[in-house]
Structures are given as C-alpha cells and as structure tokens.
C-alpha positions in Angstrom: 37.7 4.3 -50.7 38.2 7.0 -53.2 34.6 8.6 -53.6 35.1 9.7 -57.1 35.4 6.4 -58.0 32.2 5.0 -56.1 29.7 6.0 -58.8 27.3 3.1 -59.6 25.9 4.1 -62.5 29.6 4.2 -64.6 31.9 1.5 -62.6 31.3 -2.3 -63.1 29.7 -3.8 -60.3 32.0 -5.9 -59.1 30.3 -9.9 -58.5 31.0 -9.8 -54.8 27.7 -6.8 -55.2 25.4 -8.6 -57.5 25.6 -11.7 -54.8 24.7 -9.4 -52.6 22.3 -7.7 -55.1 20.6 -11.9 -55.5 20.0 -11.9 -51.4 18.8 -8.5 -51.2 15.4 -9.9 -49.9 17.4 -11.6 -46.9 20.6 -9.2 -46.6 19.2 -5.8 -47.3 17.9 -3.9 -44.3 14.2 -3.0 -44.3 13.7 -2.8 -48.1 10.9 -0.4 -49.1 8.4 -1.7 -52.2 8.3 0.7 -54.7 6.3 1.2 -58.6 7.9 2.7 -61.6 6.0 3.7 -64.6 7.7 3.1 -68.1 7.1 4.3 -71.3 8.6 4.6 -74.7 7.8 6.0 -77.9 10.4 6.6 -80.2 13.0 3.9 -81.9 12.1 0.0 -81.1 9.9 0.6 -78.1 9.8 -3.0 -76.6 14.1 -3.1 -76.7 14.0 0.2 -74.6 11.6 -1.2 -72.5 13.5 -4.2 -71.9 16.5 -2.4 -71.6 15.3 -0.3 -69.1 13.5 -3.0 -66.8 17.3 -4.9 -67.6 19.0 -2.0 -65.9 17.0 -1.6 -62.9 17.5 -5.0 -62.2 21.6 -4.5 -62.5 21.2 -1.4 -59.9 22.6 -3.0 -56.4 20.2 -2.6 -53.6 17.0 -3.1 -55.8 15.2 -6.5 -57.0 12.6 -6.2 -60.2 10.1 -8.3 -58.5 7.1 -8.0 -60.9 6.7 -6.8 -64.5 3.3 -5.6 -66.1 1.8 -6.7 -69.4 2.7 -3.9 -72.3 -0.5 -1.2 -73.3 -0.1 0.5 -76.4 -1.5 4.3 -75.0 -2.2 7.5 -77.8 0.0 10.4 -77.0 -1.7 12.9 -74.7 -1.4 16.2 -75.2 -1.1 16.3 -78.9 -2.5 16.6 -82.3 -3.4 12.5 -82.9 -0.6 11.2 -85.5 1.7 14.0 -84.7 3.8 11.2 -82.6 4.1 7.4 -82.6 2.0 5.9 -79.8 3.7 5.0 -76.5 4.3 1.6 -75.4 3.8 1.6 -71.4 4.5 -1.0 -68.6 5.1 -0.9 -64.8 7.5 -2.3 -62.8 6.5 -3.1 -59.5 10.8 -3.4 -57.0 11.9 -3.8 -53.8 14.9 -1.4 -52.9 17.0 0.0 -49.8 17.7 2.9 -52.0 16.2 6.3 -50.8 13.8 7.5 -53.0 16.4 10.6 -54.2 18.3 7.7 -55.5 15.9 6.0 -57.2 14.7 9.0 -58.9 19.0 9.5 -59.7 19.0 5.9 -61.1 15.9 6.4 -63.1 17.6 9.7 -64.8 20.4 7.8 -65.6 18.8 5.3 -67.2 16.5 7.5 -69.2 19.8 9.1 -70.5 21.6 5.8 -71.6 18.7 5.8 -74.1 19.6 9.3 -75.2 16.2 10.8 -73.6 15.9 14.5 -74.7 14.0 16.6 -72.6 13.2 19.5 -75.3 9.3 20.1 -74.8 6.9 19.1 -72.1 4.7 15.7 -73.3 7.2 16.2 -76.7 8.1 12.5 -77.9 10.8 10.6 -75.6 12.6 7.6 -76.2 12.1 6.5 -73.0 10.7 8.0 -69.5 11.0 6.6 -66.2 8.8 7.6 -63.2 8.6 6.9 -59.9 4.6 6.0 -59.0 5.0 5.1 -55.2 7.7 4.7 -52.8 6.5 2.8 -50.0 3.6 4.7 -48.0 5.6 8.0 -48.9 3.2 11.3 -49.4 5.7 14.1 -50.3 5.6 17.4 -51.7 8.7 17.9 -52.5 9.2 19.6 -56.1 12.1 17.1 -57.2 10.2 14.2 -56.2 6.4 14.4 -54.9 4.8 10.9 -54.1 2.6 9.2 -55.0 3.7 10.8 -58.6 1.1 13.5 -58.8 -1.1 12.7 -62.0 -0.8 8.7 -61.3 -4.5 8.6 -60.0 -5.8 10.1 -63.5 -3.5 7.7 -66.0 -5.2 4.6 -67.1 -2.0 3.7 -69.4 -0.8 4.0 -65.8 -3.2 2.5 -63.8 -4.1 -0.7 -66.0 -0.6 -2.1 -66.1 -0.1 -1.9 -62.4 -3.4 -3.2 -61.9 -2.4 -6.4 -63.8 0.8 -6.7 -62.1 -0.7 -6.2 -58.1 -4.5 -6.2 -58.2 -4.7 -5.7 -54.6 -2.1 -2.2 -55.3 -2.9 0.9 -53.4 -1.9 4.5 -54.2 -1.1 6.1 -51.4 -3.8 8.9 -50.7 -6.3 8.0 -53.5 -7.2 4.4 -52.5 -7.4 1.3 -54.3 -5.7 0.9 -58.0 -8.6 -0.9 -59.2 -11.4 1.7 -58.1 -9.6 4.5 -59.3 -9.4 2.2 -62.8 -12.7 1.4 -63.0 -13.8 5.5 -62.6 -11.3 5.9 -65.9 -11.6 6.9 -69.7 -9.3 3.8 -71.1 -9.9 4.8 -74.5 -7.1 5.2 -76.5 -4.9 2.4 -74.2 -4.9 -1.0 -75.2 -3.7 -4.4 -73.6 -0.5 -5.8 -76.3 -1.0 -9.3 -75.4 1.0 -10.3 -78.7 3.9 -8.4 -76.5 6.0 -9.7 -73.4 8.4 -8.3 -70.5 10.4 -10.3 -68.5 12.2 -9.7 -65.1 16.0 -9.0 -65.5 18.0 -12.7 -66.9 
C-alpha cells in the first residue's frame, strides 16, 4: 500500500473501515477511554461544535461514546466584551489511537474550521484539547496529560462532570471535588442548547 496515499484525515474512508469503525468496542484491541475539551467562539458556535464532535466520530479507531451539555464560559484572559463568549462541551471516546494521533486528529480538525493560532487565549473558531488519555501522566511538551490547567477550568470541569460524574483526573482526584473547590462564575449551563453523538 502506497503510504502517501494512507492519510486518514484527506482520503474517504472506504465502508469496509466505518464497519469496522461501528464494532470498534468488540474488534479493536484494548481501546483506551479518553476526554476531549471543546470550545468555540467565533462564527455559529453550536455548528462548529457539532461539526467537530461529527468528525471525531468519522475518525476510524475511535467511538464518541458520551457528549456533555453546552456552558456558555466568559473569555479568560481578556478585557470583558473584547470577544464573544465561548461555547464549551466535552466529549468523553474510546480509541486505539495513540495519544500522538489523537492530538494529530484533533489539529486537523481544528483546521477544517479555519482555526488561526495568532495570539495566545486570542479568539478561535474552534479548539480541541485532549483532557485525559487513559491513566496517562506525561510531561511531554507536545502533549502533557492530564492537560495541565484541566484541574483549574470549571468551563472544563462542569461539562465532564455532567457527562461521567464518577470521572477522575488522573493525579488530582475526583472531577466533582475539584468542581466543587471552583469559582463557576462566569460559566453557565445552556440547557436551551443540545449535542448529539455522531448520526
């Protein structure tokens, strides 16, 4: 098989893969839970979302198995009403994917939505982070694990909360302890707002 041709993010993926994609809880080898943090802020916010939940759910060896409510979260870092607010969810997956190729996927995807990377907490249409990968604790610079600012982020925190109350970040205990020692001000549930696991 010509290598070149083998990338998954730009080839169709032919239907003999998604079948295999649909059994991945039976077919895959040892797949590894793992939580990804979205959030948007910039063009129609709930699309991108969906979009981006959509996509991770058309990547073979990875099943969307849970989706969180949407928060509405102020923009940290900035003067208030110098940016639209970010809509946030988390998206809890099962994956035989290494983490590096998570983190690949999750870089193509925030470029398919024309994500600019121009100024550190600057506006983004959408970003995509790893949270955990399994029981991974990593200090590698390109990916470190848990994500390293996960146990201060209520926007964060809530969402995964709602979608796993049991959840456990890896090194920093319970989701819902680390919650309840949080400022939540300034994010705020969007019942009126809904996220569904890939069609």
């Amino acid at each position: 098989m010509n290598q070149t041709q083998s990338d998954p993010t730009v080839q169709p993926v032919p239907a003999s893969v998604v079948e295999t994609v649909d059994a991945a809880d039976v077919t895959l080898s040892n797949p590894k839970w793992a939580v990804i943090a979205l959030g948007a802020n910039l063009g129609n916010r709930l699309e991108t979302l969906q979009g981006a939940i959509d996509a991770l759910g058309d990547t073979p060896g990875l099943r969307v198995k849970g989706v969180s409510p949407v928060y509405e979260t102020e923009p940290w870092g900035v003067e208030p009403g110098s940016q639209p607010s970010y809509f946030n969810a988390v998206v809890v997956l099962k994956t035989t994917l290494p983490p590096s190729s998570l983190l690949e996927r999750g870089h193509a995807i925030e470029e398919a939505f024309h994500r600019v990377r121009e100024e550190r907490w600057g506006a983004r249409t959408l970003d995509v982070d790893i949270i955990t990968y399994a029981d991974v604790v990593s200090a590698d610079p390109v990916l470190t694990l848990p994500h390293p600012r996960a146990h201060q982020r209520a926007f964060v925190l809530a969402p995964w909360h709602d979608v796993d109350p049991e959840a456990q970040l890896p090194g920093h205990g319970p989701v819902a302890d680390l919650l309840a020692g949080l400022d939540r001000s300034g994010v705020t549930a969007r019942p009126d707002l809904e996220l569904h696991l890939p069609e």
